[in-house]
C-alpha positions as CSV (number, residue, x, y, z in Angstrom):
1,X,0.0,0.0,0.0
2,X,0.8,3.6,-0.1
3,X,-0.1,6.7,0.7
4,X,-2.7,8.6,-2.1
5,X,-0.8,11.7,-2.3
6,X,2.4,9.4,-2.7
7,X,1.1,7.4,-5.6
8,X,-0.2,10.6,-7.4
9,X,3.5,12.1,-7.4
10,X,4.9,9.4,-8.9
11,X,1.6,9.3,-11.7
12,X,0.5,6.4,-10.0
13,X,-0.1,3.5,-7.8
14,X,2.9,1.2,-9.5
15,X,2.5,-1.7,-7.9
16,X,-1.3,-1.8,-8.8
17,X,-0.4,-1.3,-12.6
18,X,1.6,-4.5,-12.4
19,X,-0.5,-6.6,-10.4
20,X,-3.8,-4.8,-13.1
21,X,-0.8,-6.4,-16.2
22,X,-0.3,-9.7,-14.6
23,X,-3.8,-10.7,-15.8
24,X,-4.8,-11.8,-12.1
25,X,-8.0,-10.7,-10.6
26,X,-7.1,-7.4,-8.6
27,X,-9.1,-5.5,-5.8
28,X,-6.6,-2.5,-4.3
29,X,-8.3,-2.1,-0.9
30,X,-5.1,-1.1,1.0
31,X,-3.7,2.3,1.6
32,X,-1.7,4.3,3.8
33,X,-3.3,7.3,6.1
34,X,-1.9,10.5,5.0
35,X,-0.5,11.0,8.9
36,X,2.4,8.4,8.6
37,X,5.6,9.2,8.8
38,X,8.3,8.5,5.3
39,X,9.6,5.4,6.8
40,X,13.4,6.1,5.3
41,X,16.1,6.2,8.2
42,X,13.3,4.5,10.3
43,X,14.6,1.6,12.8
44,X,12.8,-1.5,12.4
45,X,10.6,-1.0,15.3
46,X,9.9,2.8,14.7
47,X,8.6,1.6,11.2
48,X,6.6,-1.3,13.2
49,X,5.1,1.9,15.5
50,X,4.4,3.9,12.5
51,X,2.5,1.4,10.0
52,X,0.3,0.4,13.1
53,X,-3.2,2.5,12.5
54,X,-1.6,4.0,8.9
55,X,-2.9,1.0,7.1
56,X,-6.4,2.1,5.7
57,X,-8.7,-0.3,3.8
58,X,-11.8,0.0,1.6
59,X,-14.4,-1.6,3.5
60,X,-17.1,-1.8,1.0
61,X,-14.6,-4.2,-1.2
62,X,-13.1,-6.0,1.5
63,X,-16.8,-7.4,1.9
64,X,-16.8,-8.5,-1.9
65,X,-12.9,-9.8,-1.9
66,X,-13.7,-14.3,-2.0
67,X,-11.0,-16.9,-1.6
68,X,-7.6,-16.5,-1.0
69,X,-5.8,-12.8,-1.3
70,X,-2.0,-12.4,-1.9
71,X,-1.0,-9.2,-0.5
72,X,1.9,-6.9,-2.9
73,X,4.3,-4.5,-1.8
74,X,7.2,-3.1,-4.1
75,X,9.5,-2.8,-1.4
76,X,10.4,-5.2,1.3
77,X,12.5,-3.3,3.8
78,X,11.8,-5.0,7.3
79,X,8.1,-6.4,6.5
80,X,6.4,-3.5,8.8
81,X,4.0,-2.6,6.2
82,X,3.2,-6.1,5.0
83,X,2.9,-7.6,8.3
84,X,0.4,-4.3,9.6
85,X,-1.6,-4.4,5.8
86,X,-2.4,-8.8,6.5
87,X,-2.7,-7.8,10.1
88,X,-5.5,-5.3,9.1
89,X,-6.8,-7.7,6.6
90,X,-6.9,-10.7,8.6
91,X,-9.1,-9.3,11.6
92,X,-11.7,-8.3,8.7
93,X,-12.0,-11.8,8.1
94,X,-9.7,-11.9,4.7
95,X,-8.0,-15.3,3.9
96,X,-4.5,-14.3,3.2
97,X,-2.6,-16.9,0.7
98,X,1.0,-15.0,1.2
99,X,2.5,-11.5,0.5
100,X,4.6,-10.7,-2.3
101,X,7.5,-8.2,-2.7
102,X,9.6,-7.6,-5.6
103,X,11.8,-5.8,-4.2
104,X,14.1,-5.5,-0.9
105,X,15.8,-2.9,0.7
C-alpha cells in the first residue's frame, strides 16, 4: 500500500499497474493514512510503531474480496507494512494466501 498523495506524485499506484498487467483478478483495498511518517532512516521498530493504525482499507470491497488474497508490496524493507496491511486484513475476516514483494531494501 501507499499513501494517495504518494502514488499521485509518482503518476500512480505502481504496484497496482503490475499486479492490473499480470492478468490476475485485482481489488486494491489497502492504503496508507496521510499522517504516517516516510519510513526512510526509520529503525525496524519505529517503522513497526508507524505502519500500526496508517494501514487504511476499503471496507465496502473488503466485503466482496472471496478466496484466497495475496497481498503486494514493491519494497520489502523490514516487512512493517506487509505484516500491519495482513494484520488489518486478517481481523476483517480476509483469507491471506501470502504476500509478495519484488523488491528488498
Amino acid at each position: 500500500p501507499t499513501k494517495k498523495s504518494s502514488a499521485a506524485a509518482r503518476g500512480g499506484d505502481v504496484v497496482t499497474r503490475v499486479c492490473y498487467a499480470s492478468g490476475l483478478t485485482t481489488v486494491p483495498v489497502v492504503h496508507l493514512s496521510e499522517t504516517g511518517k516516510d519510513a526512510v532512516g526509520l529503525s525496524a521498530a519505529e517503522r513497526w510503531r508507524n505502519r500500526l493504525g496508517a494501514v487504511q482499507i476499503d471496507e465496502i470491497k473488503v466485503k466482496k474480496l472471496t478466496g484466497h488474497v495475496l497481498v503486494v508490496d514493491d519494497v520489502i524493507t523490514t516487512g512493517a507494512t506487509l505484516k500491519a496491511t495482513i494484520m488489518v486484513l486478517t481481523s476483517r475476516g480476509v483469507k491471506i494466501r501470502g504476500g509478495l514483494g519484488w523488491s528488498n531494501a
